[in-house]
N, C-alpha and C positions, 0 to 999 in steps of 0.2 A: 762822376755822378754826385749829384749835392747831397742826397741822398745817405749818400754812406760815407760822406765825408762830415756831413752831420754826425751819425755814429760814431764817428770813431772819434768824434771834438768832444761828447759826453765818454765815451771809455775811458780817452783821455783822463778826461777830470775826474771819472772814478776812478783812477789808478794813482793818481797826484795827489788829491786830496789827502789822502790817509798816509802816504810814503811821505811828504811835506811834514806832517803832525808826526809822526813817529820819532820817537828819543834818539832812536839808533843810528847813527853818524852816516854808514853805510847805504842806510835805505831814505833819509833824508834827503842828502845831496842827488839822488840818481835825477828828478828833473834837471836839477842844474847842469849835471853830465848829459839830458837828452837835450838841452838846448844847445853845449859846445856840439853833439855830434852835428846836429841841425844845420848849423853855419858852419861846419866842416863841410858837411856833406852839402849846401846850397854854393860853398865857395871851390866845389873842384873843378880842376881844369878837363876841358874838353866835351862841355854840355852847348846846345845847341839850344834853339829858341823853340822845339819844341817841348826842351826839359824845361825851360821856364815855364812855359806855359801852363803844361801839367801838374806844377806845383804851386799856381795861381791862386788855387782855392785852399790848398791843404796847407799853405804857411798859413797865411792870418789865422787858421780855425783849431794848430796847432799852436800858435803863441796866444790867442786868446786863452785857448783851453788851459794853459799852463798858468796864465797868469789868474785865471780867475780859479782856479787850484788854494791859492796862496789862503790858510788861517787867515779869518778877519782877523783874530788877537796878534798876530805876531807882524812886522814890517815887512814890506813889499819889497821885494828883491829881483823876483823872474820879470817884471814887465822892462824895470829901467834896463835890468841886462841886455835882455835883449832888443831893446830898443838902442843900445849902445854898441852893442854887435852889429847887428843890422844899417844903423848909423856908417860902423866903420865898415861896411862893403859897398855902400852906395857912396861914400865919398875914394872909396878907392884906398882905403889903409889896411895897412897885415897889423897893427899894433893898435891897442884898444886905446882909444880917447875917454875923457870924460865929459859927458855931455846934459849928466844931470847934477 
């Protein structure tokens, strides 16, 4: 439902927002470890085209949410990632290229 995939793209970002800005190494990094699980969990084996489908709407509104997360003050990091992640699943690679 777009609906509640909407909500959960602003939860998202108020939960990023602040954990991005925080000093503390541990609570920083946690988007970037929810973007590896993301593309773990979008890369396992043994989904069928109705798991694509159902995560149709909640990737883009998860990686937008994330990236638009990121401090104006500080440099952009979660969109190239995962735009570089993402990159390397649709051309078919287990090792990360660089693409920006």
């Amino acid at each position: 439902h777009n609906g509640s995939v909407e909500k959960a793209h602003l939860g998202l970002m108020s939960l990023a927002r602040p954990l991005l800005a925080d000093s503390n190494e541990s609570l920083n990094t946690l988007p970037y470890k929810w973007l590896e699980q993301l593309k773990a969990f979008d890369t396992r084996p043994g989904q069928t085209g109705s798991d694509i489908v159902r995560r149709s709407a909640g990737l883009p509104f998860t990686l937008v949410a994330l990236a638009k997360s990121e401090p104006k003050e500080l440099p952009k990091k979660l969109l190239p990632m995962a735009m570089k992640n993402f990159m390397d699943i649709a051309m078919g690679k287990g090792e990360t290229q660089e693409y920006i």
